[in-house]
C-alpha positions, 0 to 999 in steps of 0.5 A, spaced: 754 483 618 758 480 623 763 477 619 768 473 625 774 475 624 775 480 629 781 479 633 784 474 626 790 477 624 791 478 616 797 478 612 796 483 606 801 482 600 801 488 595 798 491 601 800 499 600 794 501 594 789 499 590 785 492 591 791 490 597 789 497 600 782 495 600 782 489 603 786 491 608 781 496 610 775 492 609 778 487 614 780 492 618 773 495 619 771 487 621 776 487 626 782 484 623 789 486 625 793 487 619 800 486 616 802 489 609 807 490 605 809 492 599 816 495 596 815 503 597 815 505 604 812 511 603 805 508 600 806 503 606 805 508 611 799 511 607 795 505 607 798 503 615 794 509 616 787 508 614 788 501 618 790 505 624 784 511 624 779 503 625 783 502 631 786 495 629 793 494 630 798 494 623 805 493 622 809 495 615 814 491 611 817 494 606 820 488 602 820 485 594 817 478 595 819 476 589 825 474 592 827 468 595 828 473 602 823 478 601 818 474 603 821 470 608 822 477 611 814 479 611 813 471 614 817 472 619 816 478 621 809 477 621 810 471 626 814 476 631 809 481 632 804 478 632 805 471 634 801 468 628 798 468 620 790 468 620 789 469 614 793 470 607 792 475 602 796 473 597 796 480 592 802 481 589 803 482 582 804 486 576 804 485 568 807 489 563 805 489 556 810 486 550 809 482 544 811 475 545 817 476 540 821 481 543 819 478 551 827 475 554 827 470 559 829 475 564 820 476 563 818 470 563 823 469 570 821 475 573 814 474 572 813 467 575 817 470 581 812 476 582 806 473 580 806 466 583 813 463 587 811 469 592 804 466 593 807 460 593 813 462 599 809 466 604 803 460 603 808 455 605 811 459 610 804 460 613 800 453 612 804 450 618 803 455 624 795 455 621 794 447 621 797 448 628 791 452 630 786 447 625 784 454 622 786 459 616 784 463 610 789 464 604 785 467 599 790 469 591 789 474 587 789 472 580 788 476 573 782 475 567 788 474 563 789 467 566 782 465 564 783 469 557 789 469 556 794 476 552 799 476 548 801 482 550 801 479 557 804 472 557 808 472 562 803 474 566 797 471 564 801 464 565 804 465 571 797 467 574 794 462 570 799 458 574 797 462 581 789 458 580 792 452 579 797 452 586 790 454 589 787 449 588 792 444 590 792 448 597 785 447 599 786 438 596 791 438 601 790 442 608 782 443 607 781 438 612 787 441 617 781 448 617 786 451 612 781 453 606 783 455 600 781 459 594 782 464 588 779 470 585 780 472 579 779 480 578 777 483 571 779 490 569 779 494 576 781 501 577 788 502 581 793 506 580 796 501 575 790 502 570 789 510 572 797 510 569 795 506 564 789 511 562 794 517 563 799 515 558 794 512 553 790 519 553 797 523 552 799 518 547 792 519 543 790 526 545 784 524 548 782 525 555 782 519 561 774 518 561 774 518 553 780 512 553 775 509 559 769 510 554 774 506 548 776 501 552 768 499 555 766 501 548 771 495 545 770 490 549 763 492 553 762 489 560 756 487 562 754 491 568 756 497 564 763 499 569 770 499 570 770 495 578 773 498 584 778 495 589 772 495 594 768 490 589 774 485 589 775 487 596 767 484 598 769 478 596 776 477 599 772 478 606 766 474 605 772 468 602 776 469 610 770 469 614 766 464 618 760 465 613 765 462 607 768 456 612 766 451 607 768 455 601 774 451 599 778 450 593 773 456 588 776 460 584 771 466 583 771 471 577 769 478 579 769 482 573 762 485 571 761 479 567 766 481 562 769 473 561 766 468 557 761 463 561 766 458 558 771 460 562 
């Protein structure tokens, strides 16, 4: 399926591994240029190189865009190389657990800046060049968490709960410019953060990292009987800046295996 998107020019946040990593391949194979970044260089490269092996052009910044000049200098240099921003992936993002009463206000802080004011920044910074072209696609990567919120993830559920709110304020304003906005919301997807996650638990309790996967589906069954991969959130990305999702604005879509509740 020919997507149209070939020639577009997409901007990856988080863009260096797990689900950033895979949309960038997946929009690479349709045609897309790509510009990531993330904070470690190293990993940039690696990813940059799968683009490259496509045959799709790709720039690397290394930046934190949950700072103020971060992110001005991945929308900037963006703008630079190639002149514009098509499509915006807003991937970023990370929640570490903590219970509430020992959180300090430096979490809270930190977390609003990673999860939600660098999306924020980079799709302001990008809406203008987009209305003038009268087409663009954002698309903010949220959490389950922010539609079923945990106590040992609170700063970062309620800055991704956020994160769904300021996507729909997106499409309310610049739909009519051809600038469609939408939001998904991944449940328990393997990565590196939660391959880390399984190792230090396995470790911890002295299981193995498949027996700590078969607890964890064991405590809170999900209903297609996995855990998901990048490449299942990455589909959904795709589809959402394609030409096929040009009247698919203002969504928030839940991929997760159909592990929350339908009254979420």
């Amino acid at each position: 399926m020919d997507l149209g998107i070939e020639g577009r020019v997409a901007l990856v946040t988080g863009g260096s591994q797990g689900i950033g990593r895979e949309i960038a391949l997946v929009l690479a194979r349709e045609g897309a240029d790509l510009l990531l970044c993330a904070r470690r260089a190293a990993r940039l490269e690696a990813a940059a190189g799968g683009v490259r092996a496509l045959g799709r052009r790709v720039e690397i910044v290394p930046a934190d865009v949950s700072t103020v000049e971060g992110a001005s200098l991945v929308a900037q240099t963006a703008l630079d190389r190639y002149g514009r921003v098509d499509i915006l992936v807003n991937n970023a993002g990370k929640g570490s657990p903590k219970p509430m009463l020992e959180l300090t206000e430096d979490d809270w802080r930190d977390s609003l800046e990673l999860n939600l004011m660098s999306a924020v920044r980079l799709s302001l910074a990008c809406v203008p060049h987009m209305q003038q072209r009268q087409w663009g696609r954002i698309v903010n990567v949220s959490s389950r968490v922010a539609r079923e919120p945990d106590p040992y993830f609170a700063p970062y559920a309620a800055a991704k709960a956020a994160l769904i709110n300021f996507s729909k304020n997106l499409a309310n304003e610049f739909s009519k410019d051809g600038v469609l906005t939408n939001c998904v919301v991944p449940g328990l997807v393997r990565g590196e953060g939660v391959e880390q996650a399984a190792r230090r638990s396995a470790a911890a309790t002295g299981k193995t990292v498949d027996e700590v996967y078969e607890a964890t589906l064991a405590k809170r069954p999900i209903p297609a009987g996995r855990i998901g991969e990048p490449r299942d959130v990455a589909g959904l990305v795709a589809l959402l800046v394609s030409e096929y999702g040009s009247w698919i604005t203002g969504g928030c879509f839940t991929v997760d295996g159909g592990i929350v509740r339908g009254d979420r």
